[in-house]
mmJSON file of the N, C-alpha and C atoms, coordinates in Angstrom:
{"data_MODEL":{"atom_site":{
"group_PDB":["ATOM","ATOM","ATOM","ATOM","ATOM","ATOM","ATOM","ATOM","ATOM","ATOM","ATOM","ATOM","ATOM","ATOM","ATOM","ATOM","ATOM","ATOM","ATOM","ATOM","ATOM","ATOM","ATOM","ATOM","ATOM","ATOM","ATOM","ATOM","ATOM","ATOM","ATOM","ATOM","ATOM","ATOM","ATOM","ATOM","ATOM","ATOM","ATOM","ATOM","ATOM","ATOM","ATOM","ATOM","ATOM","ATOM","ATOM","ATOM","ATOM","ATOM","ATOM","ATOM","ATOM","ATOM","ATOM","ATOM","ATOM","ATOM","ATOM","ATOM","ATOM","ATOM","ATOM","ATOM","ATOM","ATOM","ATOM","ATOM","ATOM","ATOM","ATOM","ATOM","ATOM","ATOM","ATOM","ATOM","ATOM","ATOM","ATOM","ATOM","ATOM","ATOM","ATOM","ATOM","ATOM","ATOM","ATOM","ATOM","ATOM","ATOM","ATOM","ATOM","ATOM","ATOM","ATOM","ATOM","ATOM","ATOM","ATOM","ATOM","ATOM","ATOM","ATOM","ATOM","ATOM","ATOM","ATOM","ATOM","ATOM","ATOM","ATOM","ATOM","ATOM","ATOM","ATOM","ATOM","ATOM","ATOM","ATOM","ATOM","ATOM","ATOM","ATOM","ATOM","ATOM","ATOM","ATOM","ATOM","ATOM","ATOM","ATOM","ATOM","ATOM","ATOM","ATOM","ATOM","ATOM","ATOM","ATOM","ATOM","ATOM","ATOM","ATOM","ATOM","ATOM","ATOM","ATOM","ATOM","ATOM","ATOM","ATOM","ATOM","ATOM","ATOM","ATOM","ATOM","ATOM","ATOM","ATOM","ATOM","ATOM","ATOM","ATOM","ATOM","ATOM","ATOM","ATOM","ATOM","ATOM","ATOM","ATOM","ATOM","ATOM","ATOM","ATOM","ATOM","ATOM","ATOM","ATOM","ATOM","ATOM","ATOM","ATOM","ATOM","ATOM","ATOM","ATOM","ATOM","ATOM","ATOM","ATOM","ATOM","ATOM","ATOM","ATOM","ATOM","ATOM","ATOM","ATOM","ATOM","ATOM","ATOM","ATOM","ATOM","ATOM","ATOM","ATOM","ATOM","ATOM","ATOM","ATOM","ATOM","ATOM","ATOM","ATOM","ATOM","ATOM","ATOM","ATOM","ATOM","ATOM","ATOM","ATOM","ATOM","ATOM","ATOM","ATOM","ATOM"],
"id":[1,2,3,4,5,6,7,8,9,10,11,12,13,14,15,16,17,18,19,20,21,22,23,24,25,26,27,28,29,30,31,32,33,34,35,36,37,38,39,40,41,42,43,44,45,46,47,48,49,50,51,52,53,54,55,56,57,58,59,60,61,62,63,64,65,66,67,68,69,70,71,72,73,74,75,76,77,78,79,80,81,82,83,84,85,86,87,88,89,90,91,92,93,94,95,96,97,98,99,100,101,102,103,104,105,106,107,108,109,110,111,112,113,114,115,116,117,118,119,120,121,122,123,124,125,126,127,128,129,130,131,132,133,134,135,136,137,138,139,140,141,142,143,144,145,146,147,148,149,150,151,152,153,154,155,156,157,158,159,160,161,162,163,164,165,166,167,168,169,170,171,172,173,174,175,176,177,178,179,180,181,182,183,184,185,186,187,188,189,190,191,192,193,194,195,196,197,198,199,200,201,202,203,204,205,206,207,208,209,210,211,212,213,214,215,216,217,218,219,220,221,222,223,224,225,226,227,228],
"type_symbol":["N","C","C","N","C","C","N","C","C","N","C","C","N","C","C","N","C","C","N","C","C","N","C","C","N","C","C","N","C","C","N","C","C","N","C","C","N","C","C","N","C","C","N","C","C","N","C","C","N","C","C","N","C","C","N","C","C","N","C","C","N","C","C","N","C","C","N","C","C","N","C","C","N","C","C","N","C","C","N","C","C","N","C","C","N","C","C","N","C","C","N","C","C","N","C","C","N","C","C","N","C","C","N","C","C","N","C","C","N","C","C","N","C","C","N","C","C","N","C","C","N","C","C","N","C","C","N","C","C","N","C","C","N","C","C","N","C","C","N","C","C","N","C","C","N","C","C","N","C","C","N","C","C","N","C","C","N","C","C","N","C","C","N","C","C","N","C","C","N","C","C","N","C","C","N","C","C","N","C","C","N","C","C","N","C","C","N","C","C","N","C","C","N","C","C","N","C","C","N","C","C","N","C","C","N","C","C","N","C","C","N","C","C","N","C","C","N","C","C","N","C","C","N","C","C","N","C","C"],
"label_atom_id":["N","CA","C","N","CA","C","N","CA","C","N","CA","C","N","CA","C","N","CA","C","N","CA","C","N","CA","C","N","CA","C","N","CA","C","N","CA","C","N","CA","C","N","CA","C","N","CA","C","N","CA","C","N","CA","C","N","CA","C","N","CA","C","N","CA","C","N","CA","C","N","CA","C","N","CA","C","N","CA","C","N","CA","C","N","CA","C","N","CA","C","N","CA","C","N","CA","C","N","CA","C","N","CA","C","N","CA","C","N","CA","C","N","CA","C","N","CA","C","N","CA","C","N","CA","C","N","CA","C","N","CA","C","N","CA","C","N","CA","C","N","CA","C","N","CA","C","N","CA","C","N","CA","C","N","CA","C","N","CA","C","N","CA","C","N","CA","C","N","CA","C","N","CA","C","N","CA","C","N","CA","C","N","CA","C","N","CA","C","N","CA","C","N","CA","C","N","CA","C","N","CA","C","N","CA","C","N","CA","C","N","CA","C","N","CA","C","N","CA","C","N","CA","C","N","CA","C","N","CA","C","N","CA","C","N","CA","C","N","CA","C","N","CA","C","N","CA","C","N","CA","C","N","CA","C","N","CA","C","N","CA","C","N","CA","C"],
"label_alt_id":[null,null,null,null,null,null,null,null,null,null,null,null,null,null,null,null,null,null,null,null,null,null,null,null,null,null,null,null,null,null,null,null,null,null,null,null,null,null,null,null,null,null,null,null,null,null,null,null,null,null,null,null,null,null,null,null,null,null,null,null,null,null,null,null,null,null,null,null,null,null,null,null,null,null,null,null,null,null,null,null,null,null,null,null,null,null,null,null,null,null,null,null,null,null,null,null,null,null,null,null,null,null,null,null,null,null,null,null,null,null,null,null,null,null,null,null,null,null,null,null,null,null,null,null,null,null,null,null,null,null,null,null,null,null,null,null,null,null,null,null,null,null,null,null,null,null,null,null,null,null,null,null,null,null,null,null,null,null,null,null,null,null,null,null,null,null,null,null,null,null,null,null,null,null,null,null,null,null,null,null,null,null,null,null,null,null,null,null,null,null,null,null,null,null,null,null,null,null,null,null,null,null,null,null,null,null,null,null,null,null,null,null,null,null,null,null,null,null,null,null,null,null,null,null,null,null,null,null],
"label_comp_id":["UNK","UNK","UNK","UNK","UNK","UNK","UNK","UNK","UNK","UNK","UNK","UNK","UNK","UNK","UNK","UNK","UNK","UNK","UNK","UNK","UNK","UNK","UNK","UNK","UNK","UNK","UNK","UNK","UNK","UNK","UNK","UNK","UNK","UNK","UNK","UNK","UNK","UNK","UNK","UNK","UNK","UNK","UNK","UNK","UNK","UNK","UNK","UNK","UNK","UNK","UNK","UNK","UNK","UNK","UNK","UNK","UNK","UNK","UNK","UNK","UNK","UNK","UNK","UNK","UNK","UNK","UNK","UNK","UNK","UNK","UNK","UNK","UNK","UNK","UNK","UNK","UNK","UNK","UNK","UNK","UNK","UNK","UNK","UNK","UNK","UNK","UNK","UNK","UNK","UNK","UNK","UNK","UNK","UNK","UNK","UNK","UNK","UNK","UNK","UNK","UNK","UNK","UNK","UNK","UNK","UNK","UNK","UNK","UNK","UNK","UNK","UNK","UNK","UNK","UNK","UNK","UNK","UNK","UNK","UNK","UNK","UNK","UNK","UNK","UNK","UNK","UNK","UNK","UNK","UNK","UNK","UNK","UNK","UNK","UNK","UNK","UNK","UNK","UNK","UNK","UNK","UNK","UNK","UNK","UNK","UNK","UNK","UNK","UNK","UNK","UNK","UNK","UNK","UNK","UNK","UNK","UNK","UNK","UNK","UNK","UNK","UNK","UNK","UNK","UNK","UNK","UNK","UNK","UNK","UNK","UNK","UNK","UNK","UNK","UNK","UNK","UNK","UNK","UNK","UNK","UNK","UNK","UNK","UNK","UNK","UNK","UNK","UNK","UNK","UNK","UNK","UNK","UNK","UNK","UNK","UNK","UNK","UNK","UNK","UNK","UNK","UNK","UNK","UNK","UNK","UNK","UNK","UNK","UNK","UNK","UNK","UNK","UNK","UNK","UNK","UNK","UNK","UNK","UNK","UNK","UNK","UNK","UNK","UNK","UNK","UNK","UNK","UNK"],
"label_asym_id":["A","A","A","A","A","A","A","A","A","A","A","A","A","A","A","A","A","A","A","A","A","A","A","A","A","A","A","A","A","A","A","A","A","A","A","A","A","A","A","A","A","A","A","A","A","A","A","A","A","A","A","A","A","A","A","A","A","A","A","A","A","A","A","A","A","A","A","A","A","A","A","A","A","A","A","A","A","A","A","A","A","A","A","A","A","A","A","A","A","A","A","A","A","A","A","A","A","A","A","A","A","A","A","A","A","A","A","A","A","A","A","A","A","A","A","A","A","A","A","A","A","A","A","A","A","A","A","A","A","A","A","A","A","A","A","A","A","A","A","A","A","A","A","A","A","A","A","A","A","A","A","A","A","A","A","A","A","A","A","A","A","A","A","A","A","A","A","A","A","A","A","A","A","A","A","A","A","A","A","A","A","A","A","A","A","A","A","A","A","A","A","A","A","A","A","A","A","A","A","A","A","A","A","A","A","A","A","A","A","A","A","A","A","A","A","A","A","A","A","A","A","A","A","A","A","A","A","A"],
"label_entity_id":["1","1","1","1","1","1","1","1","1","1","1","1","1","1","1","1","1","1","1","1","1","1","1","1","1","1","1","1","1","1","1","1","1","1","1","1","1","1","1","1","1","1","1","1","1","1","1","1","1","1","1","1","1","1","1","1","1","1","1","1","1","1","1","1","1","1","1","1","1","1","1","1","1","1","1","1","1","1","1","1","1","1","1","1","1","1","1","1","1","1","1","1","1","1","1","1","1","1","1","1","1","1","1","1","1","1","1","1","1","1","1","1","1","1","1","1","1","1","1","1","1","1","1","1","1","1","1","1","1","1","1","1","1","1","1","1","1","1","1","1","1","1","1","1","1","1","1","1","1","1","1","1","1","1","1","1","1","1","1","1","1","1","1","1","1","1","1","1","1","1","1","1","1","1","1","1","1","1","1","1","1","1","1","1","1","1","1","1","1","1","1","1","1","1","1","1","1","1","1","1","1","1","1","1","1","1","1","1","1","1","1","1","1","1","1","1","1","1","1","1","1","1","1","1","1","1","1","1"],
"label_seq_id":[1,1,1,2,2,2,3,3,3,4,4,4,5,5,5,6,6,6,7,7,7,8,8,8,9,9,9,10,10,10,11,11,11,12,12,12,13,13,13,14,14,14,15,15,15,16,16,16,17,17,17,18,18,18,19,19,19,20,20,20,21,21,21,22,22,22,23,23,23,24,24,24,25,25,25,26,26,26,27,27,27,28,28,28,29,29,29,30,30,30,31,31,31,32,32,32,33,33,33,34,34,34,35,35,35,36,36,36,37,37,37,38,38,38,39,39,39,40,40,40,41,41,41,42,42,42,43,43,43,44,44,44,45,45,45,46,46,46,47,47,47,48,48,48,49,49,49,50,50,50,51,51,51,52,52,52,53,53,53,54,54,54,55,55,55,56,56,56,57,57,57,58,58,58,59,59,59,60,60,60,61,61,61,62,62,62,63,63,63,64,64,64,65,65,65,66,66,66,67,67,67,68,68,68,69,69,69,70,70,70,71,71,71,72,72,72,73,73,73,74,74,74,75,75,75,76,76,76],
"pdbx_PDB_ins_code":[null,null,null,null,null,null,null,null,null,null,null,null,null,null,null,null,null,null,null,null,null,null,null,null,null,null,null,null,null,null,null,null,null,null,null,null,null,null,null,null,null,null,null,null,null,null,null,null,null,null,null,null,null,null,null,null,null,null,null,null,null,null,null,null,null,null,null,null,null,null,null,null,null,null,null,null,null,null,null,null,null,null,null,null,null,null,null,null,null,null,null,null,null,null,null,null,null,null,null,null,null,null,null,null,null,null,null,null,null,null,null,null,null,null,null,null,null,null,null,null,null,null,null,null,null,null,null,null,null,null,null,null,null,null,null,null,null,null,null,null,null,null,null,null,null,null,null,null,null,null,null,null,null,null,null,null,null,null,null,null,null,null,null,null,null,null,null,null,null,null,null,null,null,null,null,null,null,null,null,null,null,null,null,null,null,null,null,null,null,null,null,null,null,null,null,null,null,null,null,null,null,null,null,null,null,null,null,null,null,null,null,null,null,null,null,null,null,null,null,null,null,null,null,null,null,null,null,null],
"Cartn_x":[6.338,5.668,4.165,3.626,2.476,1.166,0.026,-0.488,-1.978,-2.186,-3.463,-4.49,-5.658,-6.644,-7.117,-7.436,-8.15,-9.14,-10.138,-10.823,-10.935,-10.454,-10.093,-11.015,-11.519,-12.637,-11.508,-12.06,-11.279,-10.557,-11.265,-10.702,-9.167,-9.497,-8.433,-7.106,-7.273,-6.735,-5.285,-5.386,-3.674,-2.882,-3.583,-2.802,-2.383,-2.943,-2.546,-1.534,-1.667,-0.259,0.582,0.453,1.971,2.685,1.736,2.334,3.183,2.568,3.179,4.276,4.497,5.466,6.441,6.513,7.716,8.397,8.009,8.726,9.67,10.543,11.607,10.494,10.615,10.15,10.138,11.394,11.554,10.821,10.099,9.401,7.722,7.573,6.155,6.218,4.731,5.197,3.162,3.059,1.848,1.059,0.085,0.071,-1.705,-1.851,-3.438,-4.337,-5.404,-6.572,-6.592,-6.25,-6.353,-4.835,-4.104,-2.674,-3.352,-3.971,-4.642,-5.423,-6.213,-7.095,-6.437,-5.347,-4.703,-3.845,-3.21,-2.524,-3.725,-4.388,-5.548,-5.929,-6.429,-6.301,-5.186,-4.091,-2.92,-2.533,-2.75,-2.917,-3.801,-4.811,-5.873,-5.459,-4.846,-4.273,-3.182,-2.108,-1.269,-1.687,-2.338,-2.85,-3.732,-4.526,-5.05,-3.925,-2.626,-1.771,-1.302,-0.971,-0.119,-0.905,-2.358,-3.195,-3.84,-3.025,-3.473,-4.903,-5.525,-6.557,-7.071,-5.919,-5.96,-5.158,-5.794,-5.476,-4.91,-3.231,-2.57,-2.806,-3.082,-2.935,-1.608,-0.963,0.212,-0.993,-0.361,-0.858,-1.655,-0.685,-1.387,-2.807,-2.529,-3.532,-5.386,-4.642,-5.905,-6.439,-5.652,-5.941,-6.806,-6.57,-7.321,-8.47,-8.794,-10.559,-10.989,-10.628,-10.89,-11.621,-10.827,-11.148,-12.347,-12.7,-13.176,-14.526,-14.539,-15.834,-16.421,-15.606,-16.323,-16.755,-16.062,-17.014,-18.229,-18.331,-19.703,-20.68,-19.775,-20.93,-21.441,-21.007,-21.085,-22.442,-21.789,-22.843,-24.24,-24.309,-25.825,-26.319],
"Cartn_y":[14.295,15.119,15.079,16.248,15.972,16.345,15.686,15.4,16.541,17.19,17.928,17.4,17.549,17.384,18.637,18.977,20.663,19.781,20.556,20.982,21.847,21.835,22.817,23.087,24.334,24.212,24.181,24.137,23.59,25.002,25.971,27.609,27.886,27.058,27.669,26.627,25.445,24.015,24.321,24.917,24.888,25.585,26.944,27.93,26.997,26.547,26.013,25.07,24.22,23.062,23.998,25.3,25.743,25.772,26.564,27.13,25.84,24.983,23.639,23.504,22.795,22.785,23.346,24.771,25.557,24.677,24.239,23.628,22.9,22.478,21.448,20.022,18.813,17.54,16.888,17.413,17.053,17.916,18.389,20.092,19.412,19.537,19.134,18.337,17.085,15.907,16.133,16.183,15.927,14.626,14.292,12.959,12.719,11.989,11.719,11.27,10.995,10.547,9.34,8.747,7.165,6.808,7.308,7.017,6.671,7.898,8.094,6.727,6.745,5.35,4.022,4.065,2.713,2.38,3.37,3.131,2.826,3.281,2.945,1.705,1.318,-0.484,-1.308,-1.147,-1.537,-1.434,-0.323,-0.411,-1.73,-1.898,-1.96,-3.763,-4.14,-5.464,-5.716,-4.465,-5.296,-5.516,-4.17,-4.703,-6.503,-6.674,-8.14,-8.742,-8.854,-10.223,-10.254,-8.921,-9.0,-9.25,-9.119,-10.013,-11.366,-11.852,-13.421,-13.218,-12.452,-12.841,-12.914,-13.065,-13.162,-14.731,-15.16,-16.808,-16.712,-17.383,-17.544,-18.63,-19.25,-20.436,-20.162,-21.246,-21.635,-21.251,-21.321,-21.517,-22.789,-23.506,-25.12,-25.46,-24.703,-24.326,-23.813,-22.817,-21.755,-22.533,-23.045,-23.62,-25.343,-25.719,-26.815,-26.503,-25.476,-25.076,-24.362,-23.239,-22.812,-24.27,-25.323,-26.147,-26.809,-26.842,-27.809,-26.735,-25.508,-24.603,-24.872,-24.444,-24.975,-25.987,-26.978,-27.932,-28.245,-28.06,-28.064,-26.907,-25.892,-24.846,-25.33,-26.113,-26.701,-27.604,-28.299,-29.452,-28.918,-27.792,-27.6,-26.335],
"Cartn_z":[9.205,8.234,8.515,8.547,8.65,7.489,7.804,6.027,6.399,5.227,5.046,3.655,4.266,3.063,2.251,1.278,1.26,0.048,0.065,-1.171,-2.065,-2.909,-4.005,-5.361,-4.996,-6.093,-8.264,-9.047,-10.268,-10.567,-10.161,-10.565,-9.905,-8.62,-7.658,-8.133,-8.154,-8.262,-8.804,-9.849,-10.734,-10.003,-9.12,-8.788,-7.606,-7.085,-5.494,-6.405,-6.931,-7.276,-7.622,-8.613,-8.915,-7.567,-6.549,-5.707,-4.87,-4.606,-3.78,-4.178,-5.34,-6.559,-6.308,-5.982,-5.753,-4.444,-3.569,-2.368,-2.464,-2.01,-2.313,-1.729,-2.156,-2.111,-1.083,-0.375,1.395,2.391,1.79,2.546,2.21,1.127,0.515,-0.549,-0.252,-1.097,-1.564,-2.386,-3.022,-3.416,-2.391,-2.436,-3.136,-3.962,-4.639,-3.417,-3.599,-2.691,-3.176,-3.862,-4.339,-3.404,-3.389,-2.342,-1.283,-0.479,0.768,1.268,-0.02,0.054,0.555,-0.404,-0.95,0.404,1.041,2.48,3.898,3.325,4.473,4.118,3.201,2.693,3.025,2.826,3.33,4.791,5.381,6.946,7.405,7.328,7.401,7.288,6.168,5.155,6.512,6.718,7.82,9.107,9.692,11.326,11.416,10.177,10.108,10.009,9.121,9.134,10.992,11.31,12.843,13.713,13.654,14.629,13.774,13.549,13.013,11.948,11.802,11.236,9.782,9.253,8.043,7.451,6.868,6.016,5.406,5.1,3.921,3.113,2.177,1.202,0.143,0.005,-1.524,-2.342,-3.325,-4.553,-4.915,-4.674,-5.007,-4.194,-3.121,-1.776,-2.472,-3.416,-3.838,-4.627,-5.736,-6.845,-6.415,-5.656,-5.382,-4.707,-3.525,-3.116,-4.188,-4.974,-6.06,-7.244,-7.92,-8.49,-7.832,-6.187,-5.818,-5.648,-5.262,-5.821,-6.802,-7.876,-9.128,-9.43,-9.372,-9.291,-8.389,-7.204,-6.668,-7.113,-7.723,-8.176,-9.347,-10.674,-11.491,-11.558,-10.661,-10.216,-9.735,-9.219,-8.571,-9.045],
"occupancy":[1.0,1.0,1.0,1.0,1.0,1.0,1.0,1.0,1.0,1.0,1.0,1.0,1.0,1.0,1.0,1.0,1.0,1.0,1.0,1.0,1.0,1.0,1.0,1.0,1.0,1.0,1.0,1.0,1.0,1.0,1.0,1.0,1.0,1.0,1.0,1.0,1.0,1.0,1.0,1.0,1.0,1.0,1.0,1.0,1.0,1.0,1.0,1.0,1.0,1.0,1.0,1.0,1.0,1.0,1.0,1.0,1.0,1.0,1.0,1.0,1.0,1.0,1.0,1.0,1.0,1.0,1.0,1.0,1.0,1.0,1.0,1.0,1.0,1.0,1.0,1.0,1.0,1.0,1.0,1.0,1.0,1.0,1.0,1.0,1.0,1.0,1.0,1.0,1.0,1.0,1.0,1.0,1.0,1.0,1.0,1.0,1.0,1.0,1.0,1.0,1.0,1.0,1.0,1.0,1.0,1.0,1.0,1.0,1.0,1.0,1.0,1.0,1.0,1.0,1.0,1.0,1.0,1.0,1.0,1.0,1.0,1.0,1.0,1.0,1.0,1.0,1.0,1.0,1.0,1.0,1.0,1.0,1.0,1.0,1.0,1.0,1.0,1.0,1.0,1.0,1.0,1.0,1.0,1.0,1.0,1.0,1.0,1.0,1.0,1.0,1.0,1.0,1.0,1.0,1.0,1.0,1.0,1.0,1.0,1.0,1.0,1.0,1.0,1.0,1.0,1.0,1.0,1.0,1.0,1.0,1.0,1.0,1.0,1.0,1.0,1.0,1.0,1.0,1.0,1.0,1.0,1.0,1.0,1.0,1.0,1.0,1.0,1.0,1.0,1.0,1.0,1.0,1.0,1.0,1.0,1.0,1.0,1.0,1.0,1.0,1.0,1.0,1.0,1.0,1.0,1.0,1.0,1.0,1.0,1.0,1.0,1.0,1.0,1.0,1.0,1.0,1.0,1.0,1.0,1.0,1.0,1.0,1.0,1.0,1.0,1.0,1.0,1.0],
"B_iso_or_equiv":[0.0,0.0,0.0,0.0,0.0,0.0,0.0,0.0,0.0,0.0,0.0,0.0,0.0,0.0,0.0,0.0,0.0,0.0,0.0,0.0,0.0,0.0,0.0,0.0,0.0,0.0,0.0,0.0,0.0,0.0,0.0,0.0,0.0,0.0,0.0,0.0,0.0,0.0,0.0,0.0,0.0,0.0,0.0,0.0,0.0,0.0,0.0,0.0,0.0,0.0,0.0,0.0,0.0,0.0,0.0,0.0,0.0,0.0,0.0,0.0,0.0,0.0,0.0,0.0,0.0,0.0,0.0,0.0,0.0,0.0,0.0,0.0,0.0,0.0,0.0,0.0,0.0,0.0,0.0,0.0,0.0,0.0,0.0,0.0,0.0,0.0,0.0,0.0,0.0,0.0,0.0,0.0,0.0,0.0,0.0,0.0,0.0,0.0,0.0,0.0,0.0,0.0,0.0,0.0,0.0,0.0,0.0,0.0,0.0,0.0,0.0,0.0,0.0,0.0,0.0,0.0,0.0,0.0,0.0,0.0,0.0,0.0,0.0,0.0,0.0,0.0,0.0,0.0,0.0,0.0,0.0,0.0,0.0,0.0,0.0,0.0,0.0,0.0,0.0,0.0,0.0,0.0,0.0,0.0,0.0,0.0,0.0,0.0,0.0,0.0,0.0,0.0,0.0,0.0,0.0,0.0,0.0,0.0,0.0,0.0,0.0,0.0,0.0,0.0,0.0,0.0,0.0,0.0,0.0,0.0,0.0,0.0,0.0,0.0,0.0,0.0,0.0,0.0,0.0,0.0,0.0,0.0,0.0,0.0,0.0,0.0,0.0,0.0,0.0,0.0,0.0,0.0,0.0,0.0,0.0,0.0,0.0,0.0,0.0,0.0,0.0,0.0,0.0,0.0,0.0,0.0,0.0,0.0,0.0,0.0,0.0,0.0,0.0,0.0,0.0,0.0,0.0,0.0,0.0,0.0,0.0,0.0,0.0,0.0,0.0,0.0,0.0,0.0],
"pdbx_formal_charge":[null,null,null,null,null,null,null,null,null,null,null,null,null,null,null,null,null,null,null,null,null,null,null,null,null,null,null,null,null,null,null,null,null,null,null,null,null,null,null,null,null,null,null,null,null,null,null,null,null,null,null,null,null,null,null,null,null,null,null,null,null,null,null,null,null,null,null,null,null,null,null,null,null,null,null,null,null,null,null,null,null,null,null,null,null,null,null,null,null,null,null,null,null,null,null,null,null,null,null,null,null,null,null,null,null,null,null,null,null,null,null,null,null,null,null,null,null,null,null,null,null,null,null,null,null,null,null,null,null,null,null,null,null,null,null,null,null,null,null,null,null,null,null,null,null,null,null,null,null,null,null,null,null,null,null,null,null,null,null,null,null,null,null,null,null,null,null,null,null,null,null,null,null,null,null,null,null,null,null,null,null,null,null,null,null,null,null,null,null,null,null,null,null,null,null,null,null,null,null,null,null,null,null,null,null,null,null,null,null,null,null,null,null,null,null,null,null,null,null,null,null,null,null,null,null,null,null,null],
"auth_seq_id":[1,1,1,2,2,2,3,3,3,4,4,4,5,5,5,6,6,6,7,7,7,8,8,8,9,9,9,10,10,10,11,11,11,12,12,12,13,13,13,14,14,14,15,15,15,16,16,16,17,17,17,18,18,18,19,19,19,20,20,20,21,21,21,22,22,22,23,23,23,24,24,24,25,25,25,26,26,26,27,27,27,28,28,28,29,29,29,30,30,30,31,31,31,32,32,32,33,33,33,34,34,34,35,35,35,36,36,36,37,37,37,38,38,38,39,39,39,40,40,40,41,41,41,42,42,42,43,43,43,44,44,44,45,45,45,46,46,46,47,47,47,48,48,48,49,49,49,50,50,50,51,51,51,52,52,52,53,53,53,54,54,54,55,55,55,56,56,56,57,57,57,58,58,58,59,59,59,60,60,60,61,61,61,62,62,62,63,63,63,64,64,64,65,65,65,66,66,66,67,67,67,68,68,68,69,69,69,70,70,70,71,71,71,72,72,72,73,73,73,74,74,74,75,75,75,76,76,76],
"auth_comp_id":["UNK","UNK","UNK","UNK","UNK","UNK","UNK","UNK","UNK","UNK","UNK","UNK","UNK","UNK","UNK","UNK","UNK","UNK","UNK","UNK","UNK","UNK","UNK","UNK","UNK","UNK","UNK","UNK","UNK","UNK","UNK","UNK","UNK","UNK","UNK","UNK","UNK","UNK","UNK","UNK","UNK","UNK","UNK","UNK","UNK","UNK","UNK","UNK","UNK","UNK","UNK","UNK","UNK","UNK","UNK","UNK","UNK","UNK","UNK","UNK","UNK","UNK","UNK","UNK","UNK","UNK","UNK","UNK","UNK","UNK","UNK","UNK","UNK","UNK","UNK","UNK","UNK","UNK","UNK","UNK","UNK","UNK","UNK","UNK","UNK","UNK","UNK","UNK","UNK","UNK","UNK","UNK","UNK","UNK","UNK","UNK","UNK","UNK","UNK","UNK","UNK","UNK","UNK","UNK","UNK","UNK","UNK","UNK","UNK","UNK","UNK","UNK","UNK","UNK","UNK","UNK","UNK","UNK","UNK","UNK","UNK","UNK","UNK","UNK","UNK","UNK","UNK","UNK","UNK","UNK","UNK","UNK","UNK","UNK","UNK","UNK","UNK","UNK","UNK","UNK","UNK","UNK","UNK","UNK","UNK","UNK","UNK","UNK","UNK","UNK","UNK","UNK","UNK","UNK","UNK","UNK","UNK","UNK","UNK","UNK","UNK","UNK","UNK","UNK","UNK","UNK","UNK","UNK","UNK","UNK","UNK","UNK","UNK","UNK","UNK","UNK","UNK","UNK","UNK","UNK","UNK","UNK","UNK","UNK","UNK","UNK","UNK","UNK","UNK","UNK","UNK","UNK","UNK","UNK","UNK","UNK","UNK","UNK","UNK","UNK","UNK","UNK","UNK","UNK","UNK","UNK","UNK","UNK","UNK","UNK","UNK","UNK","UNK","UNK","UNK","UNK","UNK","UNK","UNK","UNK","UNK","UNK","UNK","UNK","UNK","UNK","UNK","UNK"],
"auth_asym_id":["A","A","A","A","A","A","A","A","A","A","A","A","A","A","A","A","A","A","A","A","A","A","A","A","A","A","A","A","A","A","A","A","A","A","A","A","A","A","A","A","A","A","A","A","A","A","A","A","A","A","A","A","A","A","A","A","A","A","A","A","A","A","A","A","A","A","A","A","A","A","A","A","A","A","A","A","A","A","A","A","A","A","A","A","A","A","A","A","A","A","A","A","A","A","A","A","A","A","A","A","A","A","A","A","A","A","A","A","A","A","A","A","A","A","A","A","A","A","A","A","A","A","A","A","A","A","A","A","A","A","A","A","A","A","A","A","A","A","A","A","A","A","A","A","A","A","A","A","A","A","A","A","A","A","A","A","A","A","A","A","A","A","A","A","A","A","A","A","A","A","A","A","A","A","A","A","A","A","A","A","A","A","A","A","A","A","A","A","A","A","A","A","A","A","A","A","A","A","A","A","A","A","A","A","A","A","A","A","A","A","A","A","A","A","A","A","A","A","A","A","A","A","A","A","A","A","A","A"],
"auth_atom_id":["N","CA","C","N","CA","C","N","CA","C","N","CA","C","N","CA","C","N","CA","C","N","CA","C","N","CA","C","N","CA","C","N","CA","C","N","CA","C","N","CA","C","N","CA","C","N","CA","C","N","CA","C","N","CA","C","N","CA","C","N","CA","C","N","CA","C","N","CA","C","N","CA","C","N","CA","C","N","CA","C","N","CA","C","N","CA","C","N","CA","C","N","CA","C","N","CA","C","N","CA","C","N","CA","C","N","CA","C","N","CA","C","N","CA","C","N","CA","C","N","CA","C","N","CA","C","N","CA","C","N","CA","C","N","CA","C","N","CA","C","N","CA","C","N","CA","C","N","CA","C","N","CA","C","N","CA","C","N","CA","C","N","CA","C","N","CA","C","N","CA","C","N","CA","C","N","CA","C","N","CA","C","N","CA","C","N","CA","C","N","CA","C","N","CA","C","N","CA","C","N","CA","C","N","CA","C","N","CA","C","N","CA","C","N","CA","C","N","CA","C","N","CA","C","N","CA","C","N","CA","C","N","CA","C","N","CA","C","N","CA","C","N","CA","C","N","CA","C","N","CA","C","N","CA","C","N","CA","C","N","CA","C","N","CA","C"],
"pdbx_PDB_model_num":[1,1,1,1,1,1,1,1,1,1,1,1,1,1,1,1,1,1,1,1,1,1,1,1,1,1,1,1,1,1,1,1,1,1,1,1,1,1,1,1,1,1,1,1,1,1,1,1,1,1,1,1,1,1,1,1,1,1,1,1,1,1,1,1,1,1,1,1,1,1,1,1,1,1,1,1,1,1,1,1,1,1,1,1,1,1,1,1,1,1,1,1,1,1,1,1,1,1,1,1,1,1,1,1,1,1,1,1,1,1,1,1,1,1,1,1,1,1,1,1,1,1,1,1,1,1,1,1,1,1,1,1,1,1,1,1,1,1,1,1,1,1,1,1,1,1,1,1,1,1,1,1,1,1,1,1,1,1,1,1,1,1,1,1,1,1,1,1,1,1,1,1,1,1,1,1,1,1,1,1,1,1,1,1,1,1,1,1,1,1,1,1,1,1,1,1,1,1,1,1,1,1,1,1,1,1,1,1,1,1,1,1,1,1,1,1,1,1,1,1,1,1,1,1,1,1,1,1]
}}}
């Protein structure tokens, strides 16, 4: 499937969605710009785990440098 951007001034805007709308869902899928965003973050999130460069910690992991921040931030 392949994906388009448009700019749609507010006059034109409804008419263009009715018209999409009419498509069947497997034909045309209407996707937000916060989607757009959010997969490019996520791309972005997996190519770092599959080249190593991203750090996992447990929980117990977070919660103890987390505790141990604060406290030196505390302190000074």
């Amino acid at each position: 499937m392949e994906t388009i951007h448009l700019k749609i001034s507010e006059k034109a805007y409804e008419r263009v969605i009715q018209l999409l709308k009419q498509f069947n869902a497997n034909d045309v899928q209407i996707v937000s710009d916060d989607y757009v965003q959010a997969k490019v973050e996520l791309d972005e999130t997996l190519r770092q785990i599959d080249n190593n460069e991203m750090k996992f910690f447990s929980i117990e992991e977070f919660e103890k440098q987390a505790d141990e921040l604060l406290k030196r931030r505390n302190a000074g």
